[in-house]
N, C-alpha and C positions, 0 to 999 in steps of 0.2 A: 504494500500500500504506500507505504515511504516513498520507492522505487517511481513508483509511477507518480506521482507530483510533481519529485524533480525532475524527474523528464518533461512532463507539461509546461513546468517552469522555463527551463532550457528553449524550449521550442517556442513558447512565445518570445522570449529574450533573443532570440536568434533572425526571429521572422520581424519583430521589430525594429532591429541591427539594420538589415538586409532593406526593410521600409525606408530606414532614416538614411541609408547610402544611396538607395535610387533618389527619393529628396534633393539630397546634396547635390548627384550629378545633373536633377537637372535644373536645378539652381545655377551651378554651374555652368552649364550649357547657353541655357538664357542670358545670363549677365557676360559671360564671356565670348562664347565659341560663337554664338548666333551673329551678335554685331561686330566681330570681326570679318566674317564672312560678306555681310552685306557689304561693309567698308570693299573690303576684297572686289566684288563684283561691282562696286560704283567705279572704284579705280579703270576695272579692267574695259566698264564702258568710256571711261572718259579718255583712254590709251586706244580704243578702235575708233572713236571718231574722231581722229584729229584727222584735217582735211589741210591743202596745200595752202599756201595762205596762213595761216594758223600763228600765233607767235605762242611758245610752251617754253618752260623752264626743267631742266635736267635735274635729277636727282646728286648731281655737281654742281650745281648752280648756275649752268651755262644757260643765258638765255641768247634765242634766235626764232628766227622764222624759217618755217616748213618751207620747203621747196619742193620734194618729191617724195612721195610714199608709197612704198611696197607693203609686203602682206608681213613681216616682220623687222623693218627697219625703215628709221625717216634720214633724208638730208636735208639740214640745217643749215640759213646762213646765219652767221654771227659779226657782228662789230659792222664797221664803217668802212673795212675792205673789204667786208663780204667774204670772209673765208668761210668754207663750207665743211661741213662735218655728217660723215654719218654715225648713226646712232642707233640704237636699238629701243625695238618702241616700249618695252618695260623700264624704260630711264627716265620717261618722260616725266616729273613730279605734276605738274601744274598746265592746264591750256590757259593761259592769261586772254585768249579771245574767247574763249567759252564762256569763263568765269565775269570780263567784261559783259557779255550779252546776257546772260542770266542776271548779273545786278540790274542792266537797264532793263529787264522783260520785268524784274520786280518791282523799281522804280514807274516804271510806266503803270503797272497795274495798283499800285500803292494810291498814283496821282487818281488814276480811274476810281478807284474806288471812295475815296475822298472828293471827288466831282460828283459822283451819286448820291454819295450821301448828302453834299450839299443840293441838290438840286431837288432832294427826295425831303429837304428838310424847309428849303425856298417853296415847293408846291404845300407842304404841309401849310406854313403861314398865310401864305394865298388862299388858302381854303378857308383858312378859321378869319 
């Protein structure tokens, strides 16, 4: 009779362990492993749309402007002679023309929506 307690004992203490360790990992998983992946896949889209034209920054700090691109490397001109570099498109840190167009697409929509409101707040008064 002893016998068998402790073993019940055990076996819930074991299954509760085993609970609080799947717990952990996916606590774990969520605070860590998930938003590093997205990070991951934002990157790896903003490294396939760079287009010619483009001015990016290197994970060297080299800034230039795209000039040709292949399916795994860009050429780059740099400076005021214009020397040219290629590169590998995993180098690229930063597209400084993306990130330009995204602030003014937000810019723009920030003004728009502050023109609504005002106009939604001008028809309000007109009315009363």
């Amino acid at each position: 009779m002893l016998f068998l307690t402790a073993t019940t004992t055990q076996t819930g203490s074991s299954t509760s362990m085993f609970i609080m360790l799947a717990g952990m990992f996916a606590i774990m998983y969520f605070l860590m492993i998930r938003p590093q992946k997205k990070r991951q896949k934002e990157e790896q889209a903003m490294r396939d749309a760079v287009e010619v034209g483009d001015e990016i920054t290197t994970i060297g700090g080299i800034c230039g402007k795209v000039v040709t691109t292949k399916e795994d490397s860009l050429i780059i001109e740099t400076g005021a002679d214009r020397n040219r570099m290629m590169i590998k498109r995993w180098a690229v840190q930063i597209n400084n023309t993306a990130t330009e167009r995204m602030q003014a697409e937000r810019e723009a929509a920030k003004a728009a929506a502050e023109k609504a409101k005002a106009e939604k707040k001008a028809a309000k008064e007109n009315k009363d």
